[in-house]
N, C-alpha and C positions, 0 to 999 in steps of 0.2 A: 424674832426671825423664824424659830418652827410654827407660830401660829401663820405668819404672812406664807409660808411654804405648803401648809397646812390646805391654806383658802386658798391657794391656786391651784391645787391638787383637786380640790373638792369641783371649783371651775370647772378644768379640762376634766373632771369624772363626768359632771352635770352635761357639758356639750358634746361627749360621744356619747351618753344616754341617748340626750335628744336626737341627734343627728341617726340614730341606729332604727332602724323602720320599724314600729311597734308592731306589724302585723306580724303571726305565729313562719315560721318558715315549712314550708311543704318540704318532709322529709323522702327521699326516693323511699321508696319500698323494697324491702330487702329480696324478695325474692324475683324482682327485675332484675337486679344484678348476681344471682346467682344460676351456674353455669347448670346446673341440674335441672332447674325450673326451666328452663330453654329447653334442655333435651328434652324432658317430659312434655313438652306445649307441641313441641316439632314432630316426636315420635307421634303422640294422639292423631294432631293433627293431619300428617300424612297417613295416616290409615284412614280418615274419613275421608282424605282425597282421594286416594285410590278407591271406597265405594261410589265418587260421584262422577259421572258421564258429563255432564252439564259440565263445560271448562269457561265458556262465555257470560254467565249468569255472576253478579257479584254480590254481596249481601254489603258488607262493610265498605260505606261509601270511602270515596279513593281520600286522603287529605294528601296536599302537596307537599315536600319535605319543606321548604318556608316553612308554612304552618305549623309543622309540629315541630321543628327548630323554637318558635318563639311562645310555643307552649300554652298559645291562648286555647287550645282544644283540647287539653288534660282533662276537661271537667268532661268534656263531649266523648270521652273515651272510658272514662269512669263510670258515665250513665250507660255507654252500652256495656259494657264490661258487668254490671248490676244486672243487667236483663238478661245476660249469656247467666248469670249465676242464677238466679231466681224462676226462669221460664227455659233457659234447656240443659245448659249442664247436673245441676244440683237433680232435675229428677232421672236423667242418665244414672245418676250415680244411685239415686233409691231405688232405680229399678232393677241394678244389679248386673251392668250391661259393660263392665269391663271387657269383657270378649268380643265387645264391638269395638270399644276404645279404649286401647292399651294403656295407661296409664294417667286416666283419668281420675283416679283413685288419688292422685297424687299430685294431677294440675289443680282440681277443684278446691283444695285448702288453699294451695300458694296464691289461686287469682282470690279467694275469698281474703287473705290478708292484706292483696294488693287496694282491695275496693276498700276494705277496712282503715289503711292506712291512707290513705286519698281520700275517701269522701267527706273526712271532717272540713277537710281546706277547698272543697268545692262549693260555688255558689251556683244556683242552676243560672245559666241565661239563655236568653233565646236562643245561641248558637249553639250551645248545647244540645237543647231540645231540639232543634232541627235536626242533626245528625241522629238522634236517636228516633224520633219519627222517620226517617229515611231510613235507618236500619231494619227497623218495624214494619213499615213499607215492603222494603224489596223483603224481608223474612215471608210475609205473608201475598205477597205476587209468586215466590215461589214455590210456596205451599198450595198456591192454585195451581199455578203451570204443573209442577208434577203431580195435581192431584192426589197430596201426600204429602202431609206435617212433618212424617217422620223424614224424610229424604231432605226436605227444605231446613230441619234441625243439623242432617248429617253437615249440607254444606256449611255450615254457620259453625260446628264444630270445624270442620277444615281449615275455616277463616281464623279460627282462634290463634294461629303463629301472626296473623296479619295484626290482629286487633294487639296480642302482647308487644310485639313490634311498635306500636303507633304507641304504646302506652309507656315502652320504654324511652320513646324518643320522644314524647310532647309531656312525661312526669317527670321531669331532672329535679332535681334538690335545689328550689329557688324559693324567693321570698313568693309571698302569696301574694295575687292580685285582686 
């Protein structure tokens, strides 16, 4: 009797193995859901909106809340999210420009953990990359229109509440696709 009880244990172990999705689960990232890392994204944030005139001009294509409800665009948020670290925040921060942007001292680690934590579970796809060429895009149409990198960075910092926002709502804690 314990071995026949044995072997049907081993069974239903064997079929919620199977049945359990082998791919890794996309864990949120912790400083999405903390309340400090908001106030520090929102405080920077509004300080570079208050240096920007341009209120019509957008950098961060729009995604619709669908879309980022069903989280096919995590990955697309990740790659911009990588270009905000690599091309304008992280040299903000080596150039020592806190007194531009309040507490960027202190967004720049928590987005660097956020990309850390996401990029292993992204694959590029093309919907990906398109939103990141259209980021890339309108960055550099606005670096012409104001005739000025520097201004066309400021609004892109601005947008950083917009882009954390999009990355808290399309990163949730789900299985990988």
């Amino acid at each position: 009797m314990n071995c026949a009880v044995l072997a049907v244990l081993v069974v239903v172990c064997c079929c919620c193995a199977l049945s359990v999705d082998a791919r890794p689960a996309r864990l949120r990232s912790r400083p999405l859901d903390n309340p400090e890392t908001w106030n520090n994204v929102m405080v920077m944030a509004k300080h570079a909106q208050a240096q920007d005139r341009d209120h019509e001009t957008r950098l961060i294509p729009v995604i619709s809340s669908d879309k980022l409800k069903d989280g096919d665009v995590c990955c697309a948020n990740v790659k911009i999210l990588d270009y905000y670290l690599r091309h304008i925040l992280d040299g903000k921060v080596r150039e020592g420009r806190e007194h531009n942007y309040p507490r960027i001292h202190l967004v720049n680690p928590d987005l660097n953990r956020v990309a850390r934590d996401l990029e292993p579970h992204c694959n590029a796809k093309q919907i990906d990359l398109e939103y990141l060429q259209t980021f890339k895009q309108n960055l550099d149409r606005a670096g012409e229109m104001y005739k000025n990198n520097t201004k066309a960075q400021n609004k892109a910092i601005g947008e950083t509440d917009i882009l954390f926002h999009y990355l808290y709502e399309s990163c949730s804690a789900t299985s990988t696709s």
